[in-house]
C-alpha positions as CSV (number, residue, x, y, z in Angstrom):
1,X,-18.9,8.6,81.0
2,X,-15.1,8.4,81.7
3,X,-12.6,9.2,78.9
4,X,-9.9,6.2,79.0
5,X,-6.3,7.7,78.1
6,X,-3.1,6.2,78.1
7,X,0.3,6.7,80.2
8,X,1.6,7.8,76.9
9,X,1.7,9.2,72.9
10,X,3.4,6.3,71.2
11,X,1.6,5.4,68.1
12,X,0.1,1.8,68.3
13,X,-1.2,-0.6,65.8
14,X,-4.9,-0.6,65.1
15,X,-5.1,-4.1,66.8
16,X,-3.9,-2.8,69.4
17,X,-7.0,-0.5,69.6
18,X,-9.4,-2.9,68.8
19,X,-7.8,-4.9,71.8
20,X,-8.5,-2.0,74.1
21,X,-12.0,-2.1,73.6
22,X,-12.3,-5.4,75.0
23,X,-10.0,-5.1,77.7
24,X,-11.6,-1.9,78.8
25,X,-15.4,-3.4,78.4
26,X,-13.8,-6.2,80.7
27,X,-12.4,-4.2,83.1
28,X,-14.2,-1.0,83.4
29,X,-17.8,-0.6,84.9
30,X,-18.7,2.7,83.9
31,X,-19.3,3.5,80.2
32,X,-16.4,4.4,78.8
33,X,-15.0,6.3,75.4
34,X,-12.0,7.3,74.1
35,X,-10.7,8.8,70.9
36,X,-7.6,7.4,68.7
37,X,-5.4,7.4,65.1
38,X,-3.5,4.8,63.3
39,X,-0.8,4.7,60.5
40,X,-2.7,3.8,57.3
41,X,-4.5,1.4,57.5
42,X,-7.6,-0.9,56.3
43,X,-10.5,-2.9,58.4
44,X,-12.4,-5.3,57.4
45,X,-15.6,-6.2,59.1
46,X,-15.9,-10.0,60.3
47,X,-18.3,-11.4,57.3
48,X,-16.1,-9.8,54.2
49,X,-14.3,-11.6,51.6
50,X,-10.8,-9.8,51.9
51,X,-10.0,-10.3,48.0
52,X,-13.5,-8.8,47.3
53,X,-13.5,-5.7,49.1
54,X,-9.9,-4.3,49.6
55,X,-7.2,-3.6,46.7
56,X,-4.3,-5.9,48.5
57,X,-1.9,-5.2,45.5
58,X,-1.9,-1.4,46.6
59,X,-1.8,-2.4,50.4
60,X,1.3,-4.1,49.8
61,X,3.2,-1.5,47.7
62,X,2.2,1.4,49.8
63,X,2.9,-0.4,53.2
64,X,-1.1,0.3,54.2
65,X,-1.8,-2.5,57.0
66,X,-5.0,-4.8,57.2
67,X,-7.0,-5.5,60.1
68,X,-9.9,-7.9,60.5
69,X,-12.1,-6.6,63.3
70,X,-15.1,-8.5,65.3
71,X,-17.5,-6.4,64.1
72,X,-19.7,-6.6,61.3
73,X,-20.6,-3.9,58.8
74,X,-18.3,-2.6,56.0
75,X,-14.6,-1.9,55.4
76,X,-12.9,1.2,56.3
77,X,-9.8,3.2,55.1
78,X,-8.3,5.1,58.3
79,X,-5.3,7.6,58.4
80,X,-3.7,9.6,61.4
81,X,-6.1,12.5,60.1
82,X,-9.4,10.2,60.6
83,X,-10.2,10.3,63.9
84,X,-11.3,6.7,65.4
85,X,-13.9,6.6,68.3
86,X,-14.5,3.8,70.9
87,X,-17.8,3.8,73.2
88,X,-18.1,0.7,75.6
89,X,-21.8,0.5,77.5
90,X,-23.5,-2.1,79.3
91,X,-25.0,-4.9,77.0
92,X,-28.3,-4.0,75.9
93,X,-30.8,-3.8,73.0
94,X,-28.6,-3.3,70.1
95,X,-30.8,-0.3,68.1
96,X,-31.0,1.3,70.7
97,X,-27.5,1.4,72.2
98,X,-26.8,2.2,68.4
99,X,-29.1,5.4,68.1
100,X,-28.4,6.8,71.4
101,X,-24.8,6.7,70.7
102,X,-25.3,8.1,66.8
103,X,-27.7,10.2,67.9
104,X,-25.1,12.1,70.3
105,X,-22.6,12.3,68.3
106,X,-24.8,13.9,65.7
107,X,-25.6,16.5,68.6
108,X,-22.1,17.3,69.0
109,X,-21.2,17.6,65.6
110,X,-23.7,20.1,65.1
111,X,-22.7,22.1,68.5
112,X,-19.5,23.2,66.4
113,X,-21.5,24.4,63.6
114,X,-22.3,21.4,61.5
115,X,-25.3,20.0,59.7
116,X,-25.2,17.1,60.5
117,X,-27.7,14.0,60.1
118,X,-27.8,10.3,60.8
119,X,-28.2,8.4,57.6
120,X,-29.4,4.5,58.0
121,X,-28.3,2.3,60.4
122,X,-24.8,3.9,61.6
123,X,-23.7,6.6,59.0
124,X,-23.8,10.2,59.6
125,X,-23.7,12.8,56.6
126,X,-23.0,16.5,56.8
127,X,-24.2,18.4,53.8
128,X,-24.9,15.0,52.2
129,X,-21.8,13.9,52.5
130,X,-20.5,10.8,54.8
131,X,-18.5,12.1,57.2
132,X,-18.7,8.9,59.9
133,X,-19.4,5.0,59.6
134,X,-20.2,3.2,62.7
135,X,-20.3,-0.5,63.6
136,X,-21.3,-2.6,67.0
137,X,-19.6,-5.4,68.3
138,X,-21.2,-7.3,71.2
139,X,-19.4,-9.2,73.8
140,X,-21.4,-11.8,77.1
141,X,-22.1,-8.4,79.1
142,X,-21.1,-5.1,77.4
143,X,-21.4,-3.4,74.4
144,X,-19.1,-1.7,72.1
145,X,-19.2,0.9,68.8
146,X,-16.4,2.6,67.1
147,X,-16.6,4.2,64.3
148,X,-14.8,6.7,61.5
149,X,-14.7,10.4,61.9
150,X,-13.0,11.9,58.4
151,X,-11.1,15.2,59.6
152,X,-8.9,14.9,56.6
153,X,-8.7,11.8,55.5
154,X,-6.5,10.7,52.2
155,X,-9.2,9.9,49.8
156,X,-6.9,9.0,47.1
157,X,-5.4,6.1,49.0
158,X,-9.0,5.5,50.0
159,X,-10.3,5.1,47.1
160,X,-7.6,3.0,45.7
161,X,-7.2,0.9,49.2
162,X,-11.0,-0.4,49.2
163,X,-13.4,-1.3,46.7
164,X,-16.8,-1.8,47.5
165,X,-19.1,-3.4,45.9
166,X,-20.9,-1.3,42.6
167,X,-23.9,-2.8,43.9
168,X,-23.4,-0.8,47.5
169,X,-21.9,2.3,45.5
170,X,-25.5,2.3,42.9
171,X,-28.0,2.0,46.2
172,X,-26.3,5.5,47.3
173,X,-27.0,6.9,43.8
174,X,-22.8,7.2,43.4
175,X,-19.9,6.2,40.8
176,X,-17.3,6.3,43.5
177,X,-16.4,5.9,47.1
178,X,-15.1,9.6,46.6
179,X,-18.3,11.1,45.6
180,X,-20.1,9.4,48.5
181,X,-17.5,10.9,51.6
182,X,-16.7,14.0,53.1
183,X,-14.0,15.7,55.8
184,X,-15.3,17.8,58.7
185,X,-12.2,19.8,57.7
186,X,-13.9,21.6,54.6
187,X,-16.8,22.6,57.1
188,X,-15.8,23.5,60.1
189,X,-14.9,26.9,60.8
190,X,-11.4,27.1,61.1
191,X,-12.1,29.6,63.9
192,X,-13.6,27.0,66.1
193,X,-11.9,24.0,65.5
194,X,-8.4,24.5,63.9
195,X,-7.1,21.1,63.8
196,X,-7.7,17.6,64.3
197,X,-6.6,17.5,68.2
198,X,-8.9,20.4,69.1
199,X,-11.7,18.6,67.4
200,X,-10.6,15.5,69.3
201,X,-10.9,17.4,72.9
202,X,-14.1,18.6,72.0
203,X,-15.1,15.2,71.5
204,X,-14.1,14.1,74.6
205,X,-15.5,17.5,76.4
206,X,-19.0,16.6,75.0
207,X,-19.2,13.2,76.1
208,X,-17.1,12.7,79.3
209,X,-16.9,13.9,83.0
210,X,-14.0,12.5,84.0
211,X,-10.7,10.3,83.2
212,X,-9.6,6.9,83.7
213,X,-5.5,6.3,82.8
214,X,-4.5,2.9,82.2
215,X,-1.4,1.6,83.4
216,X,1.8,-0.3,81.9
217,X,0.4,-3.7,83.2
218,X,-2.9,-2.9,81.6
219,X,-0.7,-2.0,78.0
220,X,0.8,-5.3,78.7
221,X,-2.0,-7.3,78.6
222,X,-3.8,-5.2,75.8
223,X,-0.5,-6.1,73.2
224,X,-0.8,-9.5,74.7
225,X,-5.0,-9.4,73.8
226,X,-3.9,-7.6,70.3
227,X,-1.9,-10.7,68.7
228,X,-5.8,-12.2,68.4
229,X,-7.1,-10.0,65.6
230,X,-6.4,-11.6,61.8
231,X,-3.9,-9.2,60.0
232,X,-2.6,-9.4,56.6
C-alpha cells in the first residue's frame, strides 16, 4: 500500500480532501492511504437533514465550516487534533473491504498499547469509549473509507457543533455525544506516542511500504474536483 503525500504543508479545506480521494482512486492502481487535518469543521453524510443534525447557529458564530460528503453514515465534528484517514482499494464486497480495513486499524491501535475493539459496523472503542467512526463511499471501480481518529479533539465544540439524534444517543445507553467519545491522547503512553504527528507516522509505518507524491498539476485538478462537494 503506498502512502500518498503532497509537494507541500499548506492547510487545505476539507473538500479538498474529500476531492483527493476520488482523484487518487482515479488515478492510482495500487491501494493507497494517506493521513490528514482540517480547520474546524463539520461533515455531513449524504442522506442527513443538515437543520436536524448540526447546530448551524454555532457554526456560524464560531466560523466552524460544513461539508456534505458522498458517503453515507453519520455526521462528524473534526479539528487539526483529530486525525482524518483515507484508504482507496479496488471495488469489491463492501463488508468485507469494511472489516479488513477496521480490522487493521484495530491491530495497529493496539500495537502502541491500546485496547482497542471494533464496535458495529465501522466504530472502534478503546476502553468503551469511541475513539474512530468510519464510513465507505463507492465509486464504478474502486473503493474508498475515511474515517475519525480523536487524538485530542475539542469536545466542547463537538458537542455544541452536532446534535444527533436522542434516539441514536439512547441505543448507545448515553445522555450526550460526550459521554459516548474518547481521545487516544488520555491512553496512550506519552512515552510512545508523544503527539499527534508521531501517532500519524505510525500510522502510515503500519500500513504502507512506500510513497507516492502528487504533483502541482495533480493539486490543480484536485481544487478544481473540490468546488463539487455541497458546503454551507
Amino acid at each position: 500500500m503506498k502512502n500518498i503525500i503532497l509537494p507541500d504543508n499548506k492547510e487545505r479545506s476539507l473538500a479538498f480532501w474529500l476531492a483527493m480521494e476520488e482523484y487518487v482512486a482515479k488515478s492510482v492502481e495500487e491501494e493507497a492511504l494517506f493521513v490528514w487535518k482540517v480547520a474546524p469543521t463539520v461533515i455531513i453524510g449524504r442522506n442527513q437533514v443538515l437543520e436536524a443534525e448540526v447546530n448551524l447557529d454555532y457554526c456560524r458564530r464560531n466560523r466552524v465550516k460544513i461539508v456534505r460528503r458522498k458517503s453515507g453514515g453519520g455526521c462528524v465534528y473534526a479539528d487539526r487534533d483529530n486525525i482524518m484517514i483515507s484508504y482507496v482499494s479496488k471495488r469489491g464486497d463492501v463488508a468485507e473491504i469494511f472489516e479488513r480495513y477496521l480490522s487493521a486499524l484495530t491491530s495497529c491501535l493496539c500495537s502502541l498499547g491500546l485496547k482497542a475493539e471494533k464496535s458495529g459496523r465501522n466504530d472502534i472503542l478503546v476502553e468503551g469509549r469511541k475513539v474512530s467512526g468510519n464510513a465507505f463511499h463507492q465509486l464504478p471501480d474502486r473503493s474508498i473509507v475515511h474515517g475519525t481518529l480523536l487524538y485530542n479533539t475539542d469536545f466542547d465544540a463537538l458537542e455544541e457543533a452536532i446534535r444527533p439524534p436522542v434516539e441514536k444517543l439512547q441505543r448507545h445507553g448515553v445522555a450526550s455525544v460526550r459521554q459516548r467519545v474518547g481521545n487516544l491522547k488520555d491512553y496512550l503512553d506519552p512515552a510512545m506516542i508523544g503527539s499527534i504527528e508521531i501517532l500519524e507516522e505510525r500510522l502510515v509505518d503500519y500500513f504502507c511500504d512506500g510513497t507516492l507524491s502528487l504533483s502541482e498539476e495533480d493539486l490543480y485538478v484536485i481544487e478544481e474536483m473540490a468546488s463539487a462537494y455541497e458546503q454551507f
